[in-house]
C-alpha positions in Angstrom: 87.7 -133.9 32.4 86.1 -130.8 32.6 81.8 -130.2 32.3 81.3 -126.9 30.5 78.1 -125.9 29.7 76.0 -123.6 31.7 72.8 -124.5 30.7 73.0 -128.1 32.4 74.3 -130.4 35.1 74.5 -133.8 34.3 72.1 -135.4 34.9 73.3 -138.7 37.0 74.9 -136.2 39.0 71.3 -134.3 39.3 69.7 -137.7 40.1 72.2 -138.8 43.0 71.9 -135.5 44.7 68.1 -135.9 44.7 68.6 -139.4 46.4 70.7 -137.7 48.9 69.0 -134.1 50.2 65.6 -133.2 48.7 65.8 -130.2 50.4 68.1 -128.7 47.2 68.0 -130.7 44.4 65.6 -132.4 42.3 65.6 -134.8 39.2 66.9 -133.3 36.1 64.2 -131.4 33.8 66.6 -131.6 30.1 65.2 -129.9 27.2 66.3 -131.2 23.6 68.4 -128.3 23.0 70.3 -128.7 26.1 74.0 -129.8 25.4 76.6 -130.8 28.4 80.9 -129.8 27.1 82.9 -131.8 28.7 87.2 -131.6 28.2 88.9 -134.5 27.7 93.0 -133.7 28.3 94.4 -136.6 27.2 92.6 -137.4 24.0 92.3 -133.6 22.9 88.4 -133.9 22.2 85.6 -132.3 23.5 82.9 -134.5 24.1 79.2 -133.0 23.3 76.7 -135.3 25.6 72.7 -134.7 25.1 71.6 -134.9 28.4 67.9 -135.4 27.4 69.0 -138.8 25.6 72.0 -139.6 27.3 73.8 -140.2 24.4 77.3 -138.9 22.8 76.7 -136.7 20.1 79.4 -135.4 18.7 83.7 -135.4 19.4 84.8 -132.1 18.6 88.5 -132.7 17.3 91.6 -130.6 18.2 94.4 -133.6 17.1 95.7 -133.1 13.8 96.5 -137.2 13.5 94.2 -137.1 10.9 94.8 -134.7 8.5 97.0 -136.1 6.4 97.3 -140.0 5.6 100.9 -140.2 5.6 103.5 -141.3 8.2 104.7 -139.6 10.8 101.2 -137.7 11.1 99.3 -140.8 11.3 97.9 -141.7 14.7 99.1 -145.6 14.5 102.5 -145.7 12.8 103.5 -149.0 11.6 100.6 -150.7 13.4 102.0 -150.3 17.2 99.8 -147.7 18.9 102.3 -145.0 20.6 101.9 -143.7 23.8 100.3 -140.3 24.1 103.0 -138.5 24.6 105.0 -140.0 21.8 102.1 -139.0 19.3 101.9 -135.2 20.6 105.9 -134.5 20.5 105.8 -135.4 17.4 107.7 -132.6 15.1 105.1 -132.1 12.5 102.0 -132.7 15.1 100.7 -129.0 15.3 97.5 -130.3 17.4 96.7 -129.5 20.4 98.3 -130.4 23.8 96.6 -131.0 27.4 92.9 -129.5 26.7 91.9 -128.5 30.1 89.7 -125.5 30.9 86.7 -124.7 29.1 83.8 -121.9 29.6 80.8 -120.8 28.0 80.2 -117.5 26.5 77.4 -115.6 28.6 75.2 -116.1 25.9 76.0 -120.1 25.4 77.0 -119.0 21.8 81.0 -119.8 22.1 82.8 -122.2 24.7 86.1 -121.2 25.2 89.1 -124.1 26.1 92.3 -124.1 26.6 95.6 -126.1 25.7 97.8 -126.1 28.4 100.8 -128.0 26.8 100.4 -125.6 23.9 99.7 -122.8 25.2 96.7 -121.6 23.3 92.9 -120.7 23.6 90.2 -122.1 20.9 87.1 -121.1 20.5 83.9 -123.3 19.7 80.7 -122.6 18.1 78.6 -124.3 20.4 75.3 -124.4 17.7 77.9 -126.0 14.7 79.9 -127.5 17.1 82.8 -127.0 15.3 85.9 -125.1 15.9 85.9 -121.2 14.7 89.3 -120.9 12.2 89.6 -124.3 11.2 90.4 -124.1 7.1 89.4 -126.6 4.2 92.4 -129.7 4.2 94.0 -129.9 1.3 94.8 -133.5 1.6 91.3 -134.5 2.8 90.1 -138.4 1.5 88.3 -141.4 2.5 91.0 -141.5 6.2 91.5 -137.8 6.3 89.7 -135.1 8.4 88.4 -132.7 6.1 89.4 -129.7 8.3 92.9 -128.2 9.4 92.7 -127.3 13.2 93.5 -123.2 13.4 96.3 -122.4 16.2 93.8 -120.5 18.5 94.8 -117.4 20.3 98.8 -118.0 21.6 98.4 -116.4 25.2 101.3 -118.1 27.1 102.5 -121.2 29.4 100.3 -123.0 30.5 96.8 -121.6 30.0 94.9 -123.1 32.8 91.2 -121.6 33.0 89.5 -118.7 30.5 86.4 -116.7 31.7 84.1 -114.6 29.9 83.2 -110.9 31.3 79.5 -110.7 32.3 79.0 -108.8 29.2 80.8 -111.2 26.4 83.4 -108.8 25.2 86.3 -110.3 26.9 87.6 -113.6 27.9 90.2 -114.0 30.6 92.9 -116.5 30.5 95.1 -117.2 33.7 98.5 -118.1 32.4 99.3 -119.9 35.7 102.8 -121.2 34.7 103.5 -117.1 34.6 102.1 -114.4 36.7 99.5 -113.1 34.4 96.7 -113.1 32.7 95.7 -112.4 29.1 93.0 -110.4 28.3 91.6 -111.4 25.1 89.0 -109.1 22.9 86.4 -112.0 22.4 85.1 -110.4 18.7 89.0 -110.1 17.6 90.0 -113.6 18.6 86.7 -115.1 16.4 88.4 -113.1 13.4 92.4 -113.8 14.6 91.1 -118.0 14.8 89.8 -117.8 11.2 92.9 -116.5 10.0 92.5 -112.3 9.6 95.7 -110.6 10.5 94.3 -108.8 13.6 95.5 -108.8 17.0 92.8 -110.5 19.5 95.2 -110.3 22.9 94.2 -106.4 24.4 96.9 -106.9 26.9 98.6 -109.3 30.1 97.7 -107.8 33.2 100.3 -108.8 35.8 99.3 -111.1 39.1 100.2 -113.2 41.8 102.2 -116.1 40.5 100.5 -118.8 39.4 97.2 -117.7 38.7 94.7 -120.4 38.1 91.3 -119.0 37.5 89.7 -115.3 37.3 86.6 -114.6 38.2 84.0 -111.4 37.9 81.8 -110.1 40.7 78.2 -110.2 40.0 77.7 -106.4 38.4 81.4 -107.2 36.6 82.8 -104.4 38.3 85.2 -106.9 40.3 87.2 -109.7 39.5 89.2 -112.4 42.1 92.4 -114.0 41.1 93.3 -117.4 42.8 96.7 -119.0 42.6 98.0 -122.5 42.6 101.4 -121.1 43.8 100.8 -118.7 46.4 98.5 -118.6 49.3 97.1 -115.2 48.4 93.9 -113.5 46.5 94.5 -110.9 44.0 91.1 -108.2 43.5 91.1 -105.8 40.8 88.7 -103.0 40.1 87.4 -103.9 36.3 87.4 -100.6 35.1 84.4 -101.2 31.9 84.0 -98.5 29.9 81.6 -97.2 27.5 82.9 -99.5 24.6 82.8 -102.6 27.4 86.5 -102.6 27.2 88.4 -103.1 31.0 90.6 -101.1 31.9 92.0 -103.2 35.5 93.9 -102.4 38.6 94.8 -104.3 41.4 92.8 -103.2 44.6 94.1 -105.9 47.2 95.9 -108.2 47.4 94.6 -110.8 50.2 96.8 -113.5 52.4 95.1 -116.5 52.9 97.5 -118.5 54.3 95.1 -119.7 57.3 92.6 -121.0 54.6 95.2 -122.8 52.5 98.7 -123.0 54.1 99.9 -125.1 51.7 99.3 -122.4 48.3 97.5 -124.4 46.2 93.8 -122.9 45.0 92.6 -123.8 41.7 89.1 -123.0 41.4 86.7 -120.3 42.3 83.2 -118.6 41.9 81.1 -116.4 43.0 77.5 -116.6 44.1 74.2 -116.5 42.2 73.1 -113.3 44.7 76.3 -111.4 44.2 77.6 -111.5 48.5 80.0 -114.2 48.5 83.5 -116.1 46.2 84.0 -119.1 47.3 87.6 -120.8 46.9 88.9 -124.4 46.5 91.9 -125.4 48.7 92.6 -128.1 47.1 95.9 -129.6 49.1 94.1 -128.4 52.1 91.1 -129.9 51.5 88.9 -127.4 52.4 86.5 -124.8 50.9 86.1 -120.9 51.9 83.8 -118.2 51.5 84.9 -114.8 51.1 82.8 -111.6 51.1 82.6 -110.0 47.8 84.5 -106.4 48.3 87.1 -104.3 47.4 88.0 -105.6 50.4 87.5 -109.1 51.0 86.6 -111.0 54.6 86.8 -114.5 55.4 83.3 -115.4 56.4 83.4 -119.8 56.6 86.2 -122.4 56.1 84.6 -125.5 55.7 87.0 -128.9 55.7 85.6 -132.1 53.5 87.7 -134.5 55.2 90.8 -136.0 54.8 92.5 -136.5 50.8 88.8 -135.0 49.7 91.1 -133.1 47.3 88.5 -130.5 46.2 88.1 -129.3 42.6 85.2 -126.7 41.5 82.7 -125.4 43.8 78.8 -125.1 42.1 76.1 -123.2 43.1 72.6 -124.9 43.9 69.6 -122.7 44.7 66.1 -123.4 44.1 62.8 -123.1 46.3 63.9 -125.8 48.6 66.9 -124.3 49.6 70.9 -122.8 49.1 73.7 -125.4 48.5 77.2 -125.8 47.6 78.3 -128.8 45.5 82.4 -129.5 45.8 83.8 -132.3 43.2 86.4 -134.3 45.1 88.9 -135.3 43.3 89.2 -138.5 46.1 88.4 -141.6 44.8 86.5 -144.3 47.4 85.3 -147.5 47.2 81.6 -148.5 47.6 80.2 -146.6 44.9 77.1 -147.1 42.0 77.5 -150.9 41.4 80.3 -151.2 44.0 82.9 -149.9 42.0 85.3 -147.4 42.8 83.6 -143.6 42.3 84.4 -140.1 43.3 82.1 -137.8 45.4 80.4 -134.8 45.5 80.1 -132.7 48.8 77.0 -130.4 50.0 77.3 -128.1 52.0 74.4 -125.8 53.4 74.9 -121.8 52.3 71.4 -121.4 54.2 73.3 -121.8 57.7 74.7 -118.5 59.3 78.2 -117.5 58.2 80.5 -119.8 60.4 78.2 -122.7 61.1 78.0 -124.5 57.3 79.3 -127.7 57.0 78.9 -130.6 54.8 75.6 -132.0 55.3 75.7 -135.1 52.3 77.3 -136.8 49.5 76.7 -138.2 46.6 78.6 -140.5 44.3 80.1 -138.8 40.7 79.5 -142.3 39.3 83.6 -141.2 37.6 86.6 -141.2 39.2 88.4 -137.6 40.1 85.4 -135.5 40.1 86.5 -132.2 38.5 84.5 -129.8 36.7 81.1 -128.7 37.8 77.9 -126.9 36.4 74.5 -126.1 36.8 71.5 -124.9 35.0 71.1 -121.3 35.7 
């Protein structure tokens, strides 16, 4: 599972890194409005959480079990519940497959997911909380959902994270079982999703294999490529123009082999001020910090500990301090009620460049930590 929303961290997460270091964190101020997104792959939903209650709201549907009443497109067929992958290879399932990544728009109007196993990109309304191109169903009734799920945005196999430019026009998707990644024209994919024949993909702009995540410098003018195949760093000028349309090119292309020998980095981000990216090295189970160039220079490589497994990396700055929060996908025993949790690291981005470390952990209160966001 994935937490998407920009606007807030949850809030058991905000509370347990309170217990642990006052010195960055505080208890969770939620507004009504406030809304947490979180992926889940195997079900296909997207499950909308109001932090301020604590409460499930809403189950944003991407199956299409349910929209029409008739075997084989029925969920339960003949009363024995299949296994998962039995219902999505089903031949007339046109669902989709694996949700997995999932961003907000900058302006927290649109979050953006994608299916890996189908290789698509949908885009939700985050105030209707409904997916954009879904049509009436023709065979709605009292068991049927009354929407048809649009195919998204085909970009390629396996789709693994999207991210918006700074200014909202774009949306790029690493296709990390390629070597590329689709640049998608944010307004053309709203009209391509509800069905208009336009084309929404501006173009595939060619990378290190496997890329798993892009993402932009703080003025948008750069953008870092990490790859779960290759221990490298791809760095491309953006190239905006008048019309807010890139136009990219590859500046570097970085070895980081003595960060992550084994080629595996999923996740990355750069921070709130603008100087540094900070990378996951997931089978390595360290995190490193980069400086933020045409250029780039390894300035810390921080280890979490053995199997720590690390997922996203989170900013954390108030008045009290700088931190980074790492999800671990690890899960260890002793947790909230003495069952079995996964933790989140913190590490101090106030110490000088090659003296952070983790300084304190907190329990996830889930098991594999992944996705991670704060209130801006």
């Amino acid at each position: 599972m994935e937490v998407t929303r920009r606007s807030m961290l949850m809030s058991g997460m905000a509370f347990g890194a309170w217990k642990v270091s006052r010195a960055w964190a505080q208890p969770a101020m939620t507004r009504a409005s406030d809304r947490v997104f979180i992926c889940n792959e195997d079900s296909n939903t997207v499950a909308v959480i109001d932090p301020d209650r604590n409460v499930v709201i809403e189950s944003i549907n991407l199956t299409s079990f349910d929209e029409d009443p008739r075997p084989p497109f029925r969920y339960i067929t003949g009363g024995v519940m299949p296994t998962h992958v039995a219902t999505v290879r089903k031949p007339l399932y046109h669902g989709a497959i694996d949700i997995h990544g999932a961003a907000p728009s900058p302006d927290n109007t649109l979050i953006a997911t994608t299916g890996r196993g189908t290789s698509n990109v949908y885009l939700v309304d985050t105030v209707t909380m409904r997916v954009i191109g879904n049509t009436p169903n023709p065979q709605a009734g009292p068991t049927t959902n009354p929407e048809r799920l649009t195919s998204g945005i085909i970009v390629g196999r396996e789709p693994h994270e999207p991210t918006f430019s700074r200014n909202g026009k774009e949306l790029w998707v690493t296709v990390h079982g390629e070597d590329r990644i689709a640049i998608i024209d944010v307004e053309q994919a709203r009209r391509a999703s509800a069905g208009e024949d336009v084309v929404a993909l501006r173009e595939y702009l060619p990378t290190i294999n496997g890329p798993a995540q892009a993402w932009f410098s703080k003025d948008g003018t750069l953008a870092f490529v990490a790859s779960q195949k290759t221990s490298q760093l791809d760095v491309f000028e953006t190239g905006f123009d008048r019309d807010r349309r890139s136009r990219p090119k590859r500046l570097k292309t970085v070895d980081i082999r003595t960060q992550d020998p084994r080629a595996f980095t999923p996740f990355l981000k750069t921070s709130p001020d603008g100087s540094e990216v900070w990378l996951s090295h997931k089978l390595a189970d360290a995190v490193s910090a980069w400086s933020i160039d045409a250029d780039p220079k390894p300035l810390d490589t921080v280890a979490l500990g053995e199997n720590a497994r690390p997922n996203h990396v989170e900013f954390v700055e108030n008045a009290r301090g700088k931190a980074l929060y790492v999800s671990f996908a690890r899960v260890d025993d002793n947790g909230p009620g003495n069952v079995a949790s996964s933790r989140i690291g913190i590490i101090d981005r106030a110490a000088g460049s090659g003296s952070r470390k983790v300084v304190g952990h907190f329990f996830s209160q889930g098991r594999e930590a992944h996705g991670l966001w704060t209130n801006p």
